[in-house]
CHARMM internal coordinates of N, CA and C (Angstrom, degrees):
IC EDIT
DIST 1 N 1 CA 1.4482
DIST 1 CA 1 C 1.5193
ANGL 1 N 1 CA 1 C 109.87
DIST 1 C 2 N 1.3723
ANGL 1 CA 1 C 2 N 124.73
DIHE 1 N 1 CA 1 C 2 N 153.78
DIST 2 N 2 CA 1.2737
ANGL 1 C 2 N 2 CA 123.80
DIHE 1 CA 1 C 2 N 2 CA -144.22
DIST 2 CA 2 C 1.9880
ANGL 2 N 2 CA 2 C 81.16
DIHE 1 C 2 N 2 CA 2 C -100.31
DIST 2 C 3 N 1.3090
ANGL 2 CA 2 C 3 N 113.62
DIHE 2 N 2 CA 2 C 3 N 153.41
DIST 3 N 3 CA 1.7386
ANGL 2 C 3 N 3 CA 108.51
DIHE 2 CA 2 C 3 N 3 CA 169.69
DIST 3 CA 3 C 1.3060
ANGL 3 N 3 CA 3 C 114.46
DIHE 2 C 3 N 3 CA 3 C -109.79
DIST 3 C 4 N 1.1937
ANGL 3 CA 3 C 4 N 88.45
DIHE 3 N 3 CA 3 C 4 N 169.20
DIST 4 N 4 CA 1.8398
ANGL 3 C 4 N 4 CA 97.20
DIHE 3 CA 3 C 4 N 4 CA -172.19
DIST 4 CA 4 C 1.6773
ANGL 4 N 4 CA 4 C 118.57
DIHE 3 C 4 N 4 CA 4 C 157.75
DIST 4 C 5 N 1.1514
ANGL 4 CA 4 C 5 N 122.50
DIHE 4 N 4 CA 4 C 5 N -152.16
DIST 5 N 5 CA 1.2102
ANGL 4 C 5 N 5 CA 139.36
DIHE 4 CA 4 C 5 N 5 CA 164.41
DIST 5 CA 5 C 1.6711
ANGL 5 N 5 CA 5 C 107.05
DIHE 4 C 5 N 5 CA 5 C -51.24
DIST 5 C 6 N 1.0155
ANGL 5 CA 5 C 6 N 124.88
DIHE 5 N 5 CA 5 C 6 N 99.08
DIST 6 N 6 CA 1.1840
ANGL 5 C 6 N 6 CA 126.89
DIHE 5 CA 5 C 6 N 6 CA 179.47
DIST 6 CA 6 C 1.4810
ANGL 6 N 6 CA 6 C 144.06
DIHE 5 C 6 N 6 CA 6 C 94.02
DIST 6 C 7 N 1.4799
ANGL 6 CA 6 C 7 N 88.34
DIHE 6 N 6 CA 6 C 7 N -36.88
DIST 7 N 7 CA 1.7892
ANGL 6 C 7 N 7 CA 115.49
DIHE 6 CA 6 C 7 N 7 CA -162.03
DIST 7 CA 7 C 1.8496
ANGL 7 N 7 CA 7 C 82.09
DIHE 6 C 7 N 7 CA 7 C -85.32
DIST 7 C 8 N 1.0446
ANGL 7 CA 7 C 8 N 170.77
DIHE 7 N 7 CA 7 C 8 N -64.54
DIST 8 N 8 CA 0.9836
ANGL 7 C 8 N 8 CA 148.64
DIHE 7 CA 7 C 8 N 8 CA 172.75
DIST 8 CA 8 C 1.4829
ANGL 8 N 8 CA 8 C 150.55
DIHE 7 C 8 N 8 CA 8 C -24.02
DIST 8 C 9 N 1.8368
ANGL 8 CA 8 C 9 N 86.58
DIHE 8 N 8 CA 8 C 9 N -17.36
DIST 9 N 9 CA 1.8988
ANGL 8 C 9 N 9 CA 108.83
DIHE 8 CA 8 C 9 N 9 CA 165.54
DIST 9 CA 9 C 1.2017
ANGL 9 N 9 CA 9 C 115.42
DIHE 8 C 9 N 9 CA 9 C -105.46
DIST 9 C 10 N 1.7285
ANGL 9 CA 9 C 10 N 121.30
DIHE 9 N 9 CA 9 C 10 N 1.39
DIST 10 N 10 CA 1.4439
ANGL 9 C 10 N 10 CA 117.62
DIHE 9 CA 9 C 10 N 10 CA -176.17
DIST 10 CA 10 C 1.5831
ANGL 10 N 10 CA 10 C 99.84
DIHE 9 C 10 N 10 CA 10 C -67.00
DIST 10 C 11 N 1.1650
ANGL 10 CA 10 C 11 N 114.71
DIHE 10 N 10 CA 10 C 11 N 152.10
DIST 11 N 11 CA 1.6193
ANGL 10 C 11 N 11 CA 130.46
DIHE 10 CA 10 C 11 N 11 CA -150.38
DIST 11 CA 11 C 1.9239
ANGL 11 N 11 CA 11 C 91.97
DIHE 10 C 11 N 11 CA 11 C -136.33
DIST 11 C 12 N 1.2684
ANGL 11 CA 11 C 12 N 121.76
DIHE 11 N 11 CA 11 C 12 N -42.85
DIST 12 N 12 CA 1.5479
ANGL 11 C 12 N 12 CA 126.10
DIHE 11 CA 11 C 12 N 12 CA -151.72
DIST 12 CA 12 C 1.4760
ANGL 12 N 12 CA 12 C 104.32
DIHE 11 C 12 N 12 CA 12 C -117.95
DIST 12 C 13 N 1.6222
ANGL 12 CA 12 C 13 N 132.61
DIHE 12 N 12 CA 12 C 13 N 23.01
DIST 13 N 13 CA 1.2122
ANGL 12 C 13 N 13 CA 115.99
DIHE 12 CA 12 C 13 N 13 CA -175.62
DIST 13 CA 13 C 1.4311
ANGL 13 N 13 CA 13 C 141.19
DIHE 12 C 13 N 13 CA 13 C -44.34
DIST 13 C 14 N 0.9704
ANGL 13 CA 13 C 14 N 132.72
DIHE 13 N 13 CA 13 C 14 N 141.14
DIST 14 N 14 CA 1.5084
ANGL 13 C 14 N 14 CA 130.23
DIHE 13 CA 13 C 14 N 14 CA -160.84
DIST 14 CA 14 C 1.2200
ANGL 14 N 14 CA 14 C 94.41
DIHE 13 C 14 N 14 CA 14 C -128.65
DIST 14 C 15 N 1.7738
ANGL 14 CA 14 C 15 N 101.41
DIHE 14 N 14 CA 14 C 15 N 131.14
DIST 15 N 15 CA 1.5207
ANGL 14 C 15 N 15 CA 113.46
DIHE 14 CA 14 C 15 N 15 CA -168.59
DIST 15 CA 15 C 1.6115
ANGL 15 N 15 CA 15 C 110.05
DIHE 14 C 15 N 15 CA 15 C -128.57
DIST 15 C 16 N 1.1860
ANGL 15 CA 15 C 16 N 143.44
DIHE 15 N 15 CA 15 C 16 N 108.51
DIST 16 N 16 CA 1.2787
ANGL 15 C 16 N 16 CA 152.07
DIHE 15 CA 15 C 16 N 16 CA 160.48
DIST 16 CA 16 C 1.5076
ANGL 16 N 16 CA 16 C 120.47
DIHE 15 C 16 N 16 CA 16 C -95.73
DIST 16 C 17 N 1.5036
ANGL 16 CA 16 C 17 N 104.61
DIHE 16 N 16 CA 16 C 17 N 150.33
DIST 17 N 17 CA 1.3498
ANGL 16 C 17 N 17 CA 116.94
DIHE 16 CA 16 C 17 N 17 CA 177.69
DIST 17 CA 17 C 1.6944
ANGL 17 N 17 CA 17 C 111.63
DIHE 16 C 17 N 17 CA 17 C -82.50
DIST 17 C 18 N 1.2977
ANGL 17 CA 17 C 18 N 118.17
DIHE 17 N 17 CA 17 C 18 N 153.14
DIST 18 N 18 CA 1.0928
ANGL 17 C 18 N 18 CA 108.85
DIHE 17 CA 17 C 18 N 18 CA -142.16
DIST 18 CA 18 C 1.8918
ANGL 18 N 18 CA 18 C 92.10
DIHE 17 C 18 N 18 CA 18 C -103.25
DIST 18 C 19 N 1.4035
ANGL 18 CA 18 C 19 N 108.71
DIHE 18 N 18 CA 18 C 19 N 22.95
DIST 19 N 19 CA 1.2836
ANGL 18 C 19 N 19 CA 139.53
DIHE 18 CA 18 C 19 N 19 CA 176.77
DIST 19 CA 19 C 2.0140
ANGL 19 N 19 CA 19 C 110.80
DIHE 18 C 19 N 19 CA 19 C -98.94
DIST 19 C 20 N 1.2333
ANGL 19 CA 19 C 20 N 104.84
DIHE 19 N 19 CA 19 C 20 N -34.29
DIST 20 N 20 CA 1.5932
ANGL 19 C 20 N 20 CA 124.87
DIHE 19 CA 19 C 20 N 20 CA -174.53
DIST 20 CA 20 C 1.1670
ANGL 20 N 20 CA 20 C 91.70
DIHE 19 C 20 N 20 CA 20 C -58.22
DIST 20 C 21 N 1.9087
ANGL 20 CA 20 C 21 N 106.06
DIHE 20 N 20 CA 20 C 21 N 134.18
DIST 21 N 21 CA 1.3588
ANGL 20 C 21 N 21 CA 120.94
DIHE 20 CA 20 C 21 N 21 CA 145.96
DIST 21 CA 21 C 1.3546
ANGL 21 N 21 CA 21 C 121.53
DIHE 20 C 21 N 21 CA 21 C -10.06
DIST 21 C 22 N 1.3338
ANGL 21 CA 21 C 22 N 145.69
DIHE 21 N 21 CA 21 C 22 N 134.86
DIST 22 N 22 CA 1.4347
ANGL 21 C 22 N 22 CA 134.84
DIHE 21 CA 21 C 22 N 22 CA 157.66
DIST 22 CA 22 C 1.7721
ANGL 22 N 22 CA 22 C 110.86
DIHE 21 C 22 N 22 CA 22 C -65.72
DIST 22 C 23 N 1.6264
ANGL 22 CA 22 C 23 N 122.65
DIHE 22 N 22 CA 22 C 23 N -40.37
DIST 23 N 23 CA 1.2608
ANGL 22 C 23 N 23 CA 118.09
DIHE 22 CA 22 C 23 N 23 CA -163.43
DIST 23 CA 23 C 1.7671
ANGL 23 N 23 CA 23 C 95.14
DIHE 22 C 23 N 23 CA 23 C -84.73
DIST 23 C 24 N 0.9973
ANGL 23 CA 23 C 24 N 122.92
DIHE 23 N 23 CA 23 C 24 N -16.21
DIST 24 N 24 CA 1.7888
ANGL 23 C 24 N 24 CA 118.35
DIHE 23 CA 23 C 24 N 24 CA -165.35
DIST 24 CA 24 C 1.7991
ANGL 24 N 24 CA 24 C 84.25
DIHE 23 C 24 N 24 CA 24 C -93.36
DIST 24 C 25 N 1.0660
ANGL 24 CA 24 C 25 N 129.83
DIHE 24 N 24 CA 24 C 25 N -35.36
DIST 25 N 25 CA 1.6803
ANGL 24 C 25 N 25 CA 125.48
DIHE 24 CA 24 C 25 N 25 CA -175.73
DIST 25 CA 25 C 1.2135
ANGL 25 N 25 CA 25 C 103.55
DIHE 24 C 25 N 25 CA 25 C -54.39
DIST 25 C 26 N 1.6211
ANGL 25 CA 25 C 26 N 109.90
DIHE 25 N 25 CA 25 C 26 N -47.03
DIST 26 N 26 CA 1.7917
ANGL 25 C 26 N 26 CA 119.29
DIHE 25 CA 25 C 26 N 26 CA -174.53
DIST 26 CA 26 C 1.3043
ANGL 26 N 26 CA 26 C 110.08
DIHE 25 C 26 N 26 CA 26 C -79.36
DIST 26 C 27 N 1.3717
ANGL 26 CA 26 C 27 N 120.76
DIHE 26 N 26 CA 26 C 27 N -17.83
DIST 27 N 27 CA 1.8817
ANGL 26 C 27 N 27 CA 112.91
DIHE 26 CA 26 C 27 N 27 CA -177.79
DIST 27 CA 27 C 1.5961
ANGL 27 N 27 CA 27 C 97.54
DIHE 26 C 27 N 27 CA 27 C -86.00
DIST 27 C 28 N 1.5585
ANGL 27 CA 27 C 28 N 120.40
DIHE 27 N 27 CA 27 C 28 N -22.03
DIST 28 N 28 CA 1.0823
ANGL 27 C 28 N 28 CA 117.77
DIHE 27 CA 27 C 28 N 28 CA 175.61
DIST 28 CA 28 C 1.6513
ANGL 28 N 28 CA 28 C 140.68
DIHE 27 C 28 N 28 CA 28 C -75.59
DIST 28 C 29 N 1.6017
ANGL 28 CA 28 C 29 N 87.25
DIHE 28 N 28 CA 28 C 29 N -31.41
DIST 29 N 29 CA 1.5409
ANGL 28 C 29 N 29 CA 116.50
DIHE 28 CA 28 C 29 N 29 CA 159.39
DIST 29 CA 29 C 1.3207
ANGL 29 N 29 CA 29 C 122.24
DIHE 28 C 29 N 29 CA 29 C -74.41
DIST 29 C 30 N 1.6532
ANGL 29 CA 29 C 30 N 137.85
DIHE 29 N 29 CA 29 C 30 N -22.76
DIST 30 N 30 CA 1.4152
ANGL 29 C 30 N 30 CA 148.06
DIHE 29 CA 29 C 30 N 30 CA 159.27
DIST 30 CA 30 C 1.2197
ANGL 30 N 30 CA 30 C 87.68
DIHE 29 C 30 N 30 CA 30 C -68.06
DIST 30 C 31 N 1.0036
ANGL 30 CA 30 C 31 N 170.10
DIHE 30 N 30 CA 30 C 31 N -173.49
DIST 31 N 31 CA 1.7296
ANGL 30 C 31 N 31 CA 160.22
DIHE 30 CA 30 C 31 N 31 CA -176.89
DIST 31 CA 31 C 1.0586
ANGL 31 N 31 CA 31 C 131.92
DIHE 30 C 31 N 31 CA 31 C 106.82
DIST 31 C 32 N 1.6405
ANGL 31 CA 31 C 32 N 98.83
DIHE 31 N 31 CA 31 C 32 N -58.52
DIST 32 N 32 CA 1.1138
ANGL 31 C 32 N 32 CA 121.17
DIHE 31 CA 31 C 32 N 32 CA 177.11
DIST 32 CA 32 C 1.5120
ANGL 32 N 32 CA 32 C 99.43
DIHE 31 C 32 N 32 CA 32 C -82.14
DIST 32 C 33 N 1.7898
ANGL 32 CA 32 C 33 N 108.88
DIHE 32 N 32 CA 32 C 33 N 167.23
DIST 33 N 33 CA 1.2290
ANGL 32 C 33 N 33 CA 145.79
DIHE 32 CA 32 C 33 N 33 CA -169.95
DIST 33 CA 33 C 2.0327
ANGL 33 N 33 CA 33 C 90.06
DIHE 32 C 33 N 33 CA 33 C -65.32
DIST 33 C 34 N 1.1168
ANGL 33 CA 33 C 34 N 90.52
DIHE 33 N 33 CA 33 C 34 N 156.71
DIST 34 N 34 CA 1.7108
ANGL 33 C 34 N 34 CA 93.96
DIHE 33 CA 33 C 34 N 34 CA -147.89
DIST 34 CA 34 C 1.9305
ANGL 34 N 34 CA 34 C 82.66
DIHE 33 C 34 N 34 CA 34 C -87.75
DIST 34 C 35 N 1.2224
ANGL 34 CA 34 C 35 N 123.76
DIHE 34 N 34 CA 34 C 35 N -28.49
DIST 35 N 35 CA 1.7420
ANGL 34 C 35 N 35 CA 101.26
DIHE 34 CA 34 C 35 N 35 CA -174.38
DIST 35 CA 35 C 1.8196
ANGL 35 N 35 CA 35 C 106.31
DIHE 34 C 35 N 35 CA 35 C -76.47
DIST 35 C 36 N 1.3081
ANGL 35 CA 35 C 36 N 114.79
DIHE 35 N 35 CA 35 C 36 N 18.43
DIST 36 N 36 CA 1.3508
ANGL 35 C 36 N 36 CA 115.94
DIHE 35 CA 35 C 36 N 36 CA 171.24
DIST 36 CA 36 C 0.9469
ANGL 36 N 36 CA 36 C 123.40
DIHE 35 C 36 N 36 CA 36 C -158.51
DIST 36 C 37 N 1.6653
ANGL 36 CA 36 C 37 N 117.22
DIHE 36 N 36 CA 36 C 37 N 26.85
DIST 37 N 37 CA 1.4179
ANGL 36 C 37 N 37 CA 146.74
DIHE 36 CA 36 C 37 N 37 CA 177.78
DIST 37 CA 37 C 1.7743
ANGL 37 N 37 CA 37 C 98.87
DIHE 36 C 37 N 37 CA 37 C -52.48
DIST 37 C 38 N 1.3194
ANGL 37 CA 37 C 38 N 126.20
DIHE 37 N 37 CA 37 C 38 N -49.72
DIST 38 N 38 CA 1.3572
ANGL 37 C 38 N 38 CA 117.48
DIHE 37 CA 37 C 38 N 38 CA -119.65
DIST 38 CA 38 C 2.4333
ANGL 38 N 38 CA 38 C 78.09
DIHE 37 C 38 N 38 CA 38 C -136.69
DIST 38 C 39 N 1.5539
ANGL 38 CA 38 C 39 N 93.46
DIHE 38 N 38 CA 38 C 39 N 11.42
DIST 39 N 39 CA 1.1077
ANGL 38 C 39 N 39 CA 62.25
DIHE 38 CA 38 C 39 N 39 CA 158.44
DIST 39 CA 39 C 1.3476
ANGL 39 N 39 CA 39 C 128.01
DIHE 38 C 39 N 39 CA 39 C -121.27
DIST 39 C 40 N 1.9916
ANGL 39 CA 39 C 40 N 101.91
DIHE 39 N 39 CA 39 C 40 N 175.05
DIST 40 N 40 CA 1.1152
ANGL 39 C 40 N 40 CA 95.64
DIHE 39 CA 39 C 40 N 40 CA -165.66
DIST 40 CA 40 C 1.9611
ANGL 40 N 40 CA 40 C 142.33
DIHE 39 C 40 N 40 CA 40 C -34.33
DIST 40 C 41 N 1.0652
ANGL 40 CA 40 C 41 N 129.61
DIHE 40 N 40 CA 40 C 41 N 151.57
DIST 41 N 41 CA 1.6712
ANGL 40 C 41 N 41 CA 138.97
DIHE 40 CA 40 C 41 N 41 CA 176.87
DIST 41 CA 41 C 1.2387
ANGL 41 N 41 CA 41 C 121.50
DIHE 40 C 41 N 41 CA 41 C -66.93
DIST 41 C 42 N 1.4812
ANGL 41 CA 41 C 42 N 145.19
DIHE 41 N 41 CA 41 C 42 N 118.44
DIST 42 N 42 CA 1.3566
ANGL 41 C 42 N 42 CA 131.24
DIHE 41 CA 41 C 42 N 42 CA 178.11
DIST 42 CA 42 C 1.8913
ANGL 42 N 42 CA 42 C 106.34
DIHE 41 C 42 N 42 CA 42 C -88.27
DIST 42 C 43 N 1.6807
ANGL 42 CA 42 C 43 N 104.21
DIHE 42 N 42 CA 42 C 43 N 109.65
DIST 43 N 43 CA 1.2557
ANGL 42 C 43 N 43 CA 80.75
DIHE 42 CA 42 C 43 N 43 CA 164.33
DIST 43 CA 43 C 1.1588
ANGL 43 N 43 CA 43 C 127.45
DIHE 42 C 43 N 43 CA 43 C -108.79
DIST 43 C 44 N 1.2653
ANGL 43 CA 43 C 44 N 132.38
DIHE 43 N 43 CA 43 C 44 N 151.58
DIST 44 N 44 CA 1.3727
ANGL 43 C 44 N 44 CA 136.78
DIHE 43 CA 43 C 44 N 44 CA -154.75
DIST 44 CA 44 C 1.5459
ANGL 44 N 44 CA 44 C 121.88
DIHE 43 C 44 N 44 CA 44 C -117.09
DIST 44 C 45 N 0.6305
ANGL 44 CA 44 C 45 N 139.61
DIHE 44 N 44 CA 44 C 45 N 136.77
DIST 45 N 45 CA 1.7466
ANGL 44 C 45 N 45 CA 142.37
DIHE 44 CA 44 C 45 N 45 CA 172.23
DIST 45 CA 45 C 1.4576
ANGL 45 N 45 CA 45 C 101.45
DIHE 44 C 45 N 45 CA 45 C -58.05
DIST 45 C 46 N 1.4322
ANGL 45 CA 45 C 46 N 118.18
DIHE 45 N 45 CA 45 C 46 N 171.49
DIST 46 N 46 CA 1.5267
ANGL 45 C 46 N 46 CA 140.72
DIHE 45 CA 45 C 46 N 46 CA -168.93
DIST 46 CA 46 C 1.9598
ANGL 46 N 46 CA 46 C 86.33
DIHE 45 C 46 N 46 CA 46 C -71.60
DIST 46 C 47 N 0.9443
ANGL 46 CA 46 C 47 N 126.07
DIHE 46 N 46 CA 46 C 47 N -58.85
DIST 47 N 47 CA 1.8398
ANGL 46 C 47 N 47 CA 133.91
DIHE 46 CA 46 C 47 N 47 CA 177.30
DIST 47 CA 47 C 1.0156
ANGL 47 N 47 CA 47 C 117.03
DIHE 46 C 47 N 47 CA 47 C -63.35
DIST 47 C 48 N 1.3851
ANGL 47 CA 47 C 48 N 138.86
DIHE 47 N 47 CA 47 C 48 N -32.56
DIST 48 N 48 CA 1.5709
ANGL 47 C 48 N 48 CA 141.88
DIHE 47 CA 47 C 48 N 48 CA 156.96
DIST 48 CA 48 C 1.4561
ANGL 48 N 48 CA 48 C 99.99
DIHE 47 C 48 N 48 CA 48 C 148.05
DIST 48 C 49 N 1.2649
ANGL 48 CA 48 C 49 N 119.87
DIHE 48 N 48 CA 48 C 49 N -18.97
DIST 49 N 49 CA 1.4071
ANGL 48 C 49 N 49 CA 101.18
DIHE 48 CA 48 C 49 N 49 CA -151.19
DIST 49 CA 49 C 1.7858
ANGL 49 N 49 CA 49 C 112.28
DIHE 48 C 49 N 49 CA 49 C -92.48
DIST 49 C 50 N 1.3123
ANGL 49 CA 49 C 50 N 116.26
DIHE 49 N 49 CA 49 C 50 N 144.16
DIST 50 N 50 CA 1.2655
ANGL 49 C 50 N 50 CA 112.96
DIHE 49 CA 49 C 50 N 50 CA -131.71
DIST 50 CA 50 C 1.6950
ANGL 50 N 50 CA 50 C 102.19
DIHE 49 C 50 N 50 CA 50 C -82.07
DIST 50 C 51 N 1.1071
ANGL 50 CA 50 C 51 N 125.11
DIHE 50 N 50 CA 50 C 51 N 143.56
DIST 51 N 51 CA 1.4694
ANGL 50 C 51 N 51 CA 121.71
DIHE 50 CA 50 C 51 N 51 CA -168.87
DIST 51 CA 51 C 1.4391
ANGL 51 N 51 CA 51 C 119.55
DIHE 50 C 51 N 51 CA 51 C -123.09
DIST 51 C 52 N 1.5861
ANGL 51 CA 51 C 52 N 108.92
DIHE 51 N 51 CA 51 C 52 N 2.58
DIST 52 N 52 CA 1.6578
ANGL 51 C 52 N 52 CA 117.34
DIHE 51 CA 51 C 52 N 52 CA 144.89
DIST 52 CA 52 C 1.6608
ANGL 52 N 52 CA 52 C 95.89
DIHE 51 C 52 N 52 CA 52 C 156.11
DIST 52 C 53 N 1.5430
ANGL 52 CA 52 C 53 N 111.76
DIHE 52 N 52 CA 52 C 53 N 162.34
DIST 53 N 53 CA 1.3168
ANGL 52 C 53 N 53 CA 141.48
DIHE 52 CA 52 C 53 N 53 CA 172.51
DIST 53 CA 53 C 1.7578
ANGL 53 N 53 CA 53 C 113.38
DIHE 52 C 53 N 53 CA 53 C -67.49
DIST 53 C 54 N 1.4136
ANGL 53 CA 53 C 54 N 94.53
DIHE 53 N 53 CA 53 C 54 N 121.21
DIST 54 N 54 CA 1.7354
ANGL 53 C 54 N 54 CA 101.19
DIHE 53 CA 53 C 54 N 54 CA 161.55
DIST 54 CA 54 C 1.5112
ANGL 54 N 54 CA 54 C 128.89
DIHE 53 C 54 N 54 CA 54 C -96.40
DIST 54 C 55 N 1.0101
ANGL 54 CA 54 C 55 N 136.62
DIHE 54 N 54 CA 54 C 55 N 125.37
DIST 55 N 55 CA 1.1232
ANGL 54 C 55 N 55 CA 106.97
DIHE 54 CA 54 C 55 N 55 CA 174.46
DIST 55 CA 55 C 1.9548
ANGL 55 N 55 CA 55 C 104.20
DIHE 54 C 55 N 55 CA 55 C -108.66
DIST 55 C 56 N 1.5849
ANGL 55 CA 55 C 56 N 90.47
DIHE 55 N 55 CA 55 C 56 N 163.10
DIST 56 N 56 CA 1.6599
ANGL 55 C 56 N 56 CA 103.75
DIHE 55 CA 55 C 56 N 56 CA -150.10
DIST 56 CA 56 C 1.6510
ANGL 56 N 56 CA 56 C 90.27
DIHE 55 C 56 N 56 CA 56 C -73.73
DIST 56 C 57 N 1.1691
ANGL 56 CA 56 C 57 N 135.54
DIHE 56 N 56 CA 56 C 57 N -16.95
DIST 57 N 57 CA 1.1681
ANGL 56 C 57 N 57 CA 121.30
DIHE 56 CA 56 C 57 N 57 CA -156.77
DIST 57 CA 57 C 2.0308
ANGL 57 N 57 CA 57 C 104.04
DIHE 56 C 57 N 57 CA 57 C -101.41
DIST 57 C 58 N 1.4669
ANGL 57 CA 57 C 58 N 88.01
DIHE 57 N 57 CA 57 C 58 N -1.30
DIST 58 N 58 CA 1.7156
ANGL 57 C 58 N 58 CA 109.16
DIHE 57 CA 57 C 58 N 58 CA -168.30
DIST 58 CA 58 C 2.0296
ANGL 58 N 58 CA 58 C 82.37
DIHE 57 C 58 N 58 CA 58 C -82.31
DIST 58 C 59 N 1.4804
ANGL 58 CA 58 C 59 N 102.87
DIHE 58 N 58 CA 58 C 59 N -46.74
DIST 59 N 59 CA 1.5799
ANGL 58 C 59 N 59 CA 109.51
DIHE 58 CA 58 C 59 N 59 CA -156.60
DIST 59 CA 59 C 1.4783
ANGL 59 N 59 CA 59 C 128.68
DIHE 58 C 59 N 59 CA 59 C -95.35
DIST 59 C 60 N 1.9382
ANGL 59 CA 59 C 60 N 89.04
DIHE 59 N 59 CA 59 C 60 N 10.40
DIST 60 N 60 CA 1.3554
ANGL 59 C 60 N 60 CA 105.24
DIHE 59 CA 59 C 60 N 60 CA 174.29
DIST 60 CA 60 C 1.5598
ANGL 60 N 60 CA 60 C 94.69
DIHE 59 C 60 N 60 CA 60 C -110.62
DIST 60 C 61 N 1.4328
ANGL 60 CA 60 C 61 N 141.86
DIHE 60 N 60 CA 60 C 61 N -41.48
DIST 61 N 61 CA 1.3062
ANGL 60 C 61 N 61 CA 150.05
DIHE 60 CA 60 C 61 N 61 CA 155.72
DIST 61 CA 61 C 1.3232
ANGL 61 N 61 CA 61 C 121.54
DIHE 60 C 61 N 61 CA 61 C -34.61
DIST 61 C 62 N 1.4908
ANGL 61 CA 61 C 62 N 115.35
DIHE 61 N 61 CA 61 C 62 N -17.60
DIST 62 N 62 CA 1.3513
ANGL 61 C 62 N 62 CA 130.01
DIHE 61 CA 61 C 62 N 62 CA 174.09
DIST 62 CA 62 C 1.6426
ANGL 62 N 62 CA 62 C 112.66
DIHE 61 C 62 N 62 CA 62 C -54.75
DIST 62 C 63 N 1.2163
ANGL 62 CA 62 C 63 N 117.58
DIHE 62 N 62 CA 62 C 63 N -28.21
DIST 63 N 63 CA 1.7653
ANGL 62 C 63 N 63 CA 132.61
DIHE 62 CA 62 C 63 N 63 CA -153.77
DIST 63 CA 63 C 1.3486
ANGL 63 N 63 CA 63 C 125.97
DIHE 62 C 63 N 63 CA 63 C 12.16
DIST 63 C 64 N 0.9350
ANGL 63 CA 63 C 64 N 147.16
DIHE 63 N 63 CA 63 C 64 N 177.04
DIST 64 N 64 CA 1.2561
ANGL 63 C 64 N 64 CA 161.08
DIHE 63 CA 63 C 64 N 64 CA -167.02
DIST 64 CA 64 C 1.5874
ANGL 64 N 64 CA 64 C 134.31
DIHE 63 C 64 N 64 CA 64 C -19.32
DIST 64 C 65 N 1.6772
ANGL 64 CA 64 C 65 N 95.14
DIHE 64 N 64 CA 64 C 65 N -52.52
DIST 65 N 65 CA 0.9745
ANGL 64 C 65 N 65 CA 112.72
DIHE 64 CA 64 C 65 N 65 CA 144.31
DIST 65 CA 65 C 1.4266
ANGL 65 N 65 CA 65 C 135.40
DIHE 64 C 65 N 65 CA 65 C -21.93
DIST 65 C 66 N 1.4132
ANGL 65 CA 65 C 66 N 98.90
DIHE 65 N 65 CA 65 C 66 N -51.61
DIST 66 N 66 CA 2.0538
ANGL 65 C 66 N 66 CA 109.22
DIHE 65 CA 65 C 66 N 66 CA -159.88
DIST 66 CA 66 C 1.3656
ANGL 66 N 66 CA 66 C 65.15
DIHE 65 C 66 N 66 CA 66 C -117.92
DIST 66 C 67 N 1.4667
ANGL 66 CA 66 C 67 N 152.95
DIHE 66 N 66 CA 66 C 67 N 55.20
DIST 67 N 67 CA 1.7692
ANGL 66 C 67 N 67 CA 107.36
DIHE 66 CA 66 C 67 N 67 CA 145.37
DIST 67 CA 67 C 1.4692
ANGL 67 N 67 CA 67 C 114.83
DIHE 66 C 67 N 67 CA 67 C -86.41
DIST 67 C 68 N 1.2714
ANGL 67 CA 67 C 68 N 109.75
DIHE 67 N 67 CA 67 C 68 N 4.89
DIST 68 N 68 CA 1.6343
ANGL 67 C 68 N 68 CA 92.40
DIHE 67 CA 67 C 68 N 68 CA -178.86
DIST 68 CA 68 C 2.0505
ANGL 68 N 68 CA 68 C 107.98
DIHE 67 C 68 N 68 CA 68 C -132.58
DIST 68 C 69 N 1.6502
ANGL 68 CA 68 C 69 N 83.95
DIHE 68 N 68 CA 68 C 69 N 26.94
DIST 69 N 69 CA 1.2311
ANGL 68 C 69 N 69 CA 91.22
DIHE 68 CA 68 C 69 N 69 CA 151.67
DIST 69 CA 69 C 1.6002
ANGL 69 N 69 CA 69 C 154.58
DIHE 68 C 69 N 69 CA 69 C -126.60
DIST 69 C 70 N 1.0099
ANGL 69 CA 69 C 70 N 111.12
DIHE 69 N 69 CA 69 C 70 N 167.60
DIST 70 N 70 CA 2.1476
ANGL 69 C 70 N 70 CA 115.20
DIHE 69 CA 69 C 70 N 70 CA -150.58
DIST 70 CA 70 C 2.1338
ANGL 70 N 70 CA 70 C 84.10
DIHE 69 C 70 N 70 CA 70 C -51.51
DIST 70 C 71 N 0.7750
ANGL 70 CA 70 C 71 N 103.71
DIHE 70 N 70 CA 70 C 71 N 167.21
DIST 71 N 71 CA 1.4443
ANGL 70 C 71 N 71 CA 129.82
DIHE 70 CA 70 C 71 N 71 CA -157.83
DIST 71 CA 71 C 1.9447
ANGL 71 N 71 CA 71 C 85.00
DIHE 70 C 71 N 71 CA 71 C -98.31
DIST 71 C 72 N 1.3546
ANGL 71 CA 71 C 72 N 125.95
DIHE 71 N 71 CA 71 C 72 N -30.77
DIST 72 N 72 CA 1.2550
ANGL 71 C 72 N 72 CA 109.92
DIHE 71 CA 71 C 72 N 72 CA -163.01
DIST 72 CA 72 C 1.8333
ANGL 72 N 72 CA 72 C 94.53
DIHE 71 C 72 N 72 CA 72 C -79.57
DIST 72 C 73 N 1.2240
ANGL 72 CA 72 C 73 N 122.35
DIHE 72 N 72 CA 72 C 73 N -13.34
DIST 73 N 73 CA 1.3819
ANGL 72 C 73 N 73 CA 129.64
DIHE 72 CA 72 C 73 N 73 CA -175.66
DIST 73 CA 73 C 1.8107
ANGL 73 N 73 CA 73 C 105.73
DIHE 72 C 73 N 73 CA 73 C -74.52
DIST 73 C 74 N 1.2683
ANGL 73 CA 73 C 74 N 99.41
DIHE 73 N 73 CA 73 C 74 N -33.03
DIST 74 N 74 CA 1.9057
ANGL 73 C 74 N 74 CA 95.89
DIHE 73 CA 73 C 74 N 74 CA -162.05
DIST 74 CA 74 C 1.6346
ANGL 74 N 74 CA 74 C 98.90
DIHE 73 C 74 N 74 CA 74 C -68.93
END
COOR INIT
IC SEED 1 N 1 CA 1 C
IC BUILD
């Protein structure tokens, strides 16, 4: 996880492949406990290693359109 302002107390990270549904990433991220509902998504490569940040409000803004697409698209 990247450090800084904040990102050092995240407790609940949420990690997706950067292959994952965009709308199942976001039903998965509403999920979580609401003081870390909304934060950002780790997405990850097929090997783990992480290949950039979503944020949930990027992957709920996505609409209809993108619901049945990979999260690296939104």
């Amino acid at each position: 996880m990247p450090v800084g302002h904040g990102w050092n107390r995240r407790r609940e990270v949420l990690i997706a492949d950067i292959e994952d549904d965009a709308a199942e990433v976001a039903r998965r991220a509403l999920r979580r406990p609401i003081a870390t509902r909304l934060d950002p998504v780790c997405a990850c490569l097929h090997d783990g290693r992480l290949a950039g940040l979503v944020s949930v409000d990027r992957l709920l803004g996505a609409g209809s359109a993108m619901s049945r697409a990979p999260i690296f698209l939104v």
